[in-house]
N, C-alpha and C positions, 0 to 999 in steps of 0.2 A: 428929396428923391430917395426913392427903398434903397437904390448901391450905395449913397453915401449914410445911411441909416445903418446897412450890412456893414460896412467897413467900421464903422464907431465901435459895433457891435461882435466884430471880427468873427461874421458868421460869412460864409463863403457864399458868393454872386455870380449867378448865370443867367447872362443876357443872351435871349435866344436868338430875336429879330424886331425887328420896329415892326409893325402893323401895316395896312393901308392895302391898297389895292398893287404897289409896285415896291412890293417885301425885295423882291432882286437886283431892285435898283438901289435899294433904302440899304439895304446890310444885314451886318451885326455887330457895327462899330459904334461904341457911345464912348464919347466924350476922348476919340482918338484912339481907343484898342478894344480888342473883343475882351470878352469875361464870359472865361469860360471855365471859375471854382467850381469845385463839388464837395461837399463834404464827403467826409470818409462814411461808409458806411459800417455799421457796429456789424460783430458776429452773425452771425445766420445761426437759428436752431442745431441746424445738421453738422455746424463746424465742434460745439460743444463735448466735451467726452463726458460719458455718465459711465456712475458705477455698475460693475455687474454685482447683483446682490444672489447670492446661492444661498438654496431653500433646503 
């Protein structure tokens, strides 16, 4: 299964929903809790300081 693949791999797992025609009936419980990791997300361009270079 890909979450027990993610966990060996200690990459973080979100399980959104089961599939089918009764997603509201079904969940977003596997295997008895939700997962709901995210990785961090790295820097964003705009958070970076650049030099000011004077001409």
């Amino acid at each position: 299964m890909i979450r027990d693949r993610c966990e060996r791999a200690r990459v973080p797992f979100f399980f959104k929903q089961w599939g089918g025609v009764r997603k509201r009936l079904t969940g977003r419980v596997l295997d008895g809790r939700t997962w709901d990791e995210m990785p961090i997300a790295p820097p964003t361009q705009s958070s970076r300081v650049l030099p000011v270079i004077s001409g």
